[in-house]
C-alpha positions in Angstrom: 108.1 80.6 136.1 104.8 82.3 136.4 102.0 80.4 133.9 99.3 83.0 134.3 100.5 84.4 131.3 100.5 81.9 128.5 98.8 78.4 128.7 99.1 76.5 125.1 95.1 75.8 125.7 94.4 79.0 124.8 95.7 79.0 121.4 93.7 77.0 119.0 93.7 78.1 115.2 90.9 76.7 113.3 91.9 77.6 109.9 95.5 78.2 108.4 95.5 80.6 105.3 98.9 80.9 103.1 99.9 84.5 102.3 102.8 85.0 100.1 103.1 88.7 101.2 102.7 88.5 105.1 105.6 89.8 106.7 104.2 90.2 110.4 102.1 90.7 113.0 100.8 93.4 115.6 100.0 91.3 118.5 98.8 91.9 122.3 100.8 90.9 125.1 98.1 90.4 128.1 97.6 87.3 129.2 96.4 84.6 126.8 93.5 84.0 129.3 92.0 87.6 127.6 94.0 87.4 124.8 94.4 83.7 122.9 91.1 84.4 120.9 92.7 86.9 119.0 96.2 86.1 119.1 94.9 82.2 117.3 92.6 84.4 114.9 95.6 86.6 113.9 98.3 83.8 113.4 96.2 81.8 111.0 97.6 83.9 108.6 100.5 81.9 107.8 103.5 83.3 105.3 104.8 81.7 102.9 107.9 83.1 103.1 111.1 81.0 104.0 112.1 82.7 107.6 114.9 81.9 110.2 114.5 84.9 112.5 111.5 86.5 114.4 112.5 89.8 115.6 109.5 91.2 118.5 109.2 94.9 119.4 107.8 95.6 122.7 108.5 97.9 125.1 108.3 97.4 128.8 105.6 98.9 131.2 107.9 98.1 134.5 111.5 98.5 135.2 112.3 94.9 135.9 111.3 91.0 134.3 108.4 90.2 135.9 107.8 86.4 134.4 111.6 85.1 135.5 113.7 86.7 132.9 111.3 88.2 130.9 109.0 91.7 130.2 105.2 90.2 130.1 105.2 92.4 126.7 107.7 90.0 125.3 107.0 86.4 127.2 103.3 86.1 125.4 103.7 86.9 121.9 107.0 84.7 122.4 105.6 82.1 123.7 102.5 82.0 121.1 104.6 82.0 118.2 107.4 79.1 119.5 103.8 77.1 120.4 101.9 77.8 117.0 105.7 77.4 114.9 105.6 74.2 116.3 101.7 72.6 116.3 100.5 74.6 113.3 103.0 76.5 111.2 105.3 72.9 110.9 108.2 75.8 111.0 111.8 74.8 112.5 114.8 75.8 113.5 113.8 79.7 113.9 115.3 82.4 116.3 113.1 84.4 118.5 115.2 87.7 119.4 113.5 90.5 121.3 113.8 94.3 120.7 113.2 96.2 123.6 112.5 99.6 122.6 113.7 101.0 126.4 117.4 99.9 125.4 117.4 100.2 121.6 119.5 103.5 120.7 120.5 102.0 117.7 118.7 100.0 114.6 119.7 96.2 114.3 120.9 94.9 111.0 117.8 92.6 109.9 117.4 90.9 106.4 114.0 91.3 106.4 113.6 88.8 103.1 114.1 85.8 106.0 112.7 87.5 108.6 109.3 88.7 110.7 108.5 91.5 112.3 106.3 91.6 115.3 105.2 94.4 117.2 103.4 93.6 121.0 100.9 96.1 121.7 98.0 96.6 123.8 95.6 99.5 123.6 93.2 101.2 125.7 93.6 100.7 129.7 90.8 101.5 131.9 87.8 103.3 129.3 84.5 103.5 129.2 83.6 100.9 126.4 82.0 103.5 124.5 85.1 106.0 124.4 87.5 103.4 124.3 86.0 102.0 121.0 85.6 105.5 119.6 89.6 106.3 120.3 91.0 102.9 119.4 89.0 103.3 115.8 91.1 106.3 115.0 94.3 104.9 116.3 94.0 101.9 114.6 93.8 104.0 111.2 96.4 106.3 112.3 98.7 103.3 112.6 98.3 102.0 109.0 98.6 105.8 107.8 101.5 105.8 109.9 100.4 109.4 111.8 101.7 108.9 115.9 101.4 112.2 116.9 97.6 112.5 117.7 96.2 112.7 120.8 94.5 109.6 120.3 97.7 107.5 119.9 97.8 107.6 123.6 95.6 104.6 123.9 98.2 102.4 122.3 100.1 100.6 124.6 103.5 101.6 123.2 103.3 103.9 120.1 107.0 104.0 120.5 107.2 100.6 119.3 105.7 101.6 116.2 108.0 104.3 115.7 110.8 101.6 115.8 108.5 99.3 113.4 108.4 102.0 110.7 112.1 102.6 111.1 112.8 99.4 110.1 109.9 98.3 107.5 110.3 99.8 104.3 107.2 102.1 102.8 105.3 99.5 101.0 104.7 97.8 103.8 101.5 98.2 105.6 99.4 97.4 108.4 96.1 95.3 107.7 93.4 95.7 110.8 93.1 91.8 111.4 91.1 91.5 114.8 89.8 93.1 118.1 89.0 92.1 121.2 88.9 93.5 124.9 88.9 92.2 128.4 86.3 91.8 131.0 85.0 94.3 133.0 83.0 98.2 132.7 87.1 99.9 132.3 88.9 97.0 130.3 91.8 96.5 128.5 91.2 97.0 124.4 93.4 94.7 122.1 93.7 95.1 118.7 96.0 92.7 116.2 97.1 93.6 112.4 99.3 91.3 109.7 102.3 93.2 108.1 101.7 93.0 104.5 103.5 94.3 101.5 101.6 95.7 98.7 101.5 93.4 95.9 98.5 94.3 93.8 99.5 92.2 91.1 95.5 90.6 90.6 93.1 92.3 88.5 90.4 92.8 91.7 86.6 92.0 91.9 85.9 95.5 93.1 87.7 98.9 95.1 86.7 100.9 97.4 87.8 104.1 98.5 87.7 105.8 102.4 89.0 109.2 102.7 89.8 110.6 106.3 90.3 113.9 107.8 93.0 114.9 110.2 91.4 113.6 113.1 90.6 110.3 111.0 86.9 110.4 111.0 85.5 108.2 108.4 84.4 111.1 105.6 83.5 109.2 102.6 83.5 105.5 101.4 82.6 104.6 97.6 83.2 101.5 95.4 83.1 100.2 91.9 82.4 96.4 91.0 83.5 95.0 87.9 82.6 92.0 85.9 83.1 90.6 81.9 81.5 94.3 80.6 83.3 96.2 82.8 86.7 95.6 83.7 89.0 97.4 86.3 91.0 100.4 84.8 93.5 103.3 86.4 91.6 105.5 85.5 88.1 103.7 87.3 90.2 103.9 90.1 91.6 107.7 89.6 88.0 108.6 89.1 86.4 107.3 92.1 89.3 108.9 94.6 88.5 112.1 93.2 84.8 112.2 93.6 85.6 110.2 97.5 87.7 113.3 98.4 85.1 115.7 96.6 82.4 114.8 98.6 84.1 113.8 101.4 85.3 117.4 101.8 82.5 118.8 100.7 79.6 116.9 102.2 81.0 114.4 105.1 78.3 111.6 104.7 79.5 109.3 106.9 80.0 111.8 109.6 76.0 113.3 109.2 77.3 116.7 107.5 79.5 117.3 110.4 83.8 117.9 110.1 83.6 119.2 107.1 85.8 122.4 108.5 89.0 119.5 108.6 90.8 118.8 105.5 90.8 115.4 103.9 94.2 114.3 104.7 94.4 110.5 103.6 92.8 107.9 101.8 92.8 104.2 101.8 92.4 101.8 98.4 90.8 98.7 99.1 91.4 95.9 96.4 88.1 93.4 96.7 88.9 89.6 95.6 86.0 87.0 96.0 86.3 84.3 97.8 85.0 80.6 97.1 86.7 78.8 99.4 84.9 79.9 102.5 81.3 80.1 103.5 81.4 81.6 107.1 83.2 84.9 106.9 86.3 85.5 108.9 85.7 88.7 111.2 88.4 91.2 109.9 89.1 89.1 107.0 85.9 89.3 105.0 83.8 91.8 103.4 80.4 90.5 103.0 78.0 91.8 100.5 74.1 91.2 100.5 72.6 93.7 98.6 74.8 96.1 99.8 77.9 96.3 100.9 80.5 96.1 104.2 84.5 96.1 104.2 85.7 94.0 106.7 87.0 96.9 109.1 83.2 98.0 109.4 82.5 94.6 111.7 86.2 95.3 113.8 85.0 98.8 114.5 81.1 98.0 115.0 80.8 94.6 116.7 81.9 92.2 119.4 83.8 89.0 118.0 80.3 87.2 118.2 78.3 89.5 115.2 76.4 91.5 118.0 76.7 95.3 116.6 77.3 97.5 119.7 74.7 100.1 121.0 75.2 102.8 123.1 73.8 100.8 126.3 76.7 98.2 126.0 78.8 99.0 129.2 81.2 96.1 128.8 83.0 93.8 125.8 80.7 90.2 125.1 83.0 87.6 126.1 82.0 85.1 123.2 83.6 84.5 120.0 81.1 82.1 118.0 80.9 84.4 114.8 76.8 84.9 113.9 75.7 86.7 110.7 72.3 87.6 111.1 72.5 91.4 112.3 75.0 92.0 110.0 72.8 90.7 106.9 70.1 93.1 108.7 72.0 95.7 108.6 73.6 95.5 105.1 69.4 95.1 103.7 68.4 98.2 106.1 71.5 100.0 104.5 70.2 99.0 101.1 66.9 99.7 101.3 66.1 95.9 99.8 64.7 93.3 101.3 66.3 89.8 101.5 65.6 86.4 103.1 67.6 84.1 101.1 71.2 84.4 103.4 73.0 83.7 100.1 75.8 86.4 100.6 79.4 86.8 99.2 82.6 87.4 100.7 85.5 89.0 99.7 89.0 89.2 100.9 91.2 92.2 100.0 94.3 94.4 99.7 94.7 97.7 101.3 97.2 100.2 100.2 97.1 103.4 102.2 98.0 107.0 100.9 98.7 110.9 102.8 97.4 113.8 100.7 
């Protein structure tokens, strides 16, 4: 047995956070060397749910086992999960069964109510930094609006599992972007991870915010309403503000400088805000932070290494650190503003996404 691939060192959750609507996981399948950082961050998200089977999706890159008598693509989320079941989770007595999406002509029967769905996925292989971020942003959307055709779905190292994952999950299921990552090196390997979610927006939120998208999911427009004791969260709030986030998203393009405005707005994302008291670091992917301003927790996965450091155009190659620092972040949230703040009092906000076509 070859151990390059998983070593139980490299998994370490520091936090575990009970979901009742987590129903699985996008996770990578390099080894945990480059990927244990993210694959701990992800499975902190512990479900609630009562579950005897783990079904994993993955779909091999060579025609043969190459770790004894398993795909790679299979071995280290497999091995993450039976080590994290057993030193975190506290679950027994659960069945690992693979899907291997080279051999799989038909659907399997799975009872979905005692079971998780895991999909092992890489992304980009062998970018530029620069252009890999750029395409794995727009894939990572086009998976949650569950659009595989683009050209930029090429960077995810098999969209074909994902075809099988939609197959199977029903429609109010959706992906939350959970973490990011990417290996050493000027032409890495990017790695992404989500949590399966259904939509239960059954809690009157904080605050919503709406994204709208064009075809070629470029960020068009992003708004958002807060409410508090005088104003409370309605419908129509929320029918109102996706209207004028399509209007002037189509019309104008802010977020894209004026520019792609000749593509339609195709989808649209709702973003359910709930504050959080139980934290006072924020959880990269998990949190939105506001100080003044704004930021939805995507912003920091599609903006900066795991470590706070906002990417620039000069960064050639991914910051292999994962000790979380605020401070640019609360910069850049008074800089978008236009207000000045010292006091590092900021708030954070966990959410629901539900995601919509036009």
């Amino acid at each position: 047995m070859n151990n390059n691939w998983f070593n139980n060192k490299h998994i370490v959750l520091n936090n575990i956070i009970k979901l009742n609507n987590i129903h699985g996981y996008v996770l990578p399948h390099a080894s945990t060397k480059y990927t244990g950082h993210i694959i701990s961050h992800t499975l902190q998200f512990k479900p609630t749910k009562l579950f005897k089977k783990i079904y994993i999706i993955y779909y091999p890159s060579q025609k043969y086992p190459n770790i004894d008598k398993y795909f790679h693509e299979y071995y280290v989320p497999f091995k993450s999960l039976e080590y994290v079941l057993q030193h975190y989770w506290k679950v027994t007595n659960v069945e690992i069964i693979g899907i291997n999406v080279s051999f799989t002509h038909s659907l399997l029967k799975i009872d979905l109510k005692k079971s998780l769905i895991v999909v092992s996925a890489d992304f980009s292989h062998h970018l530029t930094m620069n252009k890999a971020i750029e395409l794995e942003n727009k894939a990572a959307h086009g998976l949650m609006f569950r659009d595989l055709n683009k050209t930029y779905m090429k960077v995810v190292d098999d969209v074909k599992s994902f075809d099988i994952l939609y197959k199977i999950i029903p429609n109010n299921w959706d992906l939350q972007w959970i973490g990011r990552s990417r290996s050493p090196g000027i032409k890495g390997v990017g790695y992404l991870s989500f949590i399966i979610k259904e939509n239960k927006i059954n809690k009157i939120p904080n605050g919503i915010f709406i994204t709208a998208y064009d075809s070629q999911m470029n960020s068009r427009e992003c708004l958002g309403e807060w409410f508090n004791h005088s104003k409370k969260y309605s419908k129509s709030i929320e029918k109102n503000l996706k209207h004028k986030v399509i209007k002037l998203g189509q019309e104008n393009s802010r977020l894209t400088d004026g520019r792609n405005i000749h593509l339609s707005i195709t989808h649209y994302s709702i973003t359910y805000l709930y504050k959080d008291k139980h934290y006072i670091k924020p959880i990269r992917g998990w949190h939105g932070i506001k100080y003044n301003s704004f930021y939805l927790p995507e912003v920091l996965l599609e903006n900066t290494f795991n470590n706070g450091k906002w990417f620039t155009i000069k960064d050639k190659e991914w910051i292999q650190n994962n000790n979380f620092n605020i401070s640019e972040t609360l910069s850049k949230l008074n800089e978008k503003s236009g207000l000045y703040n010292d006091s590092n009092k900021y708030e954070l906000y966990y959410n629901n996404n539900v995601h919509f076509k036009l």
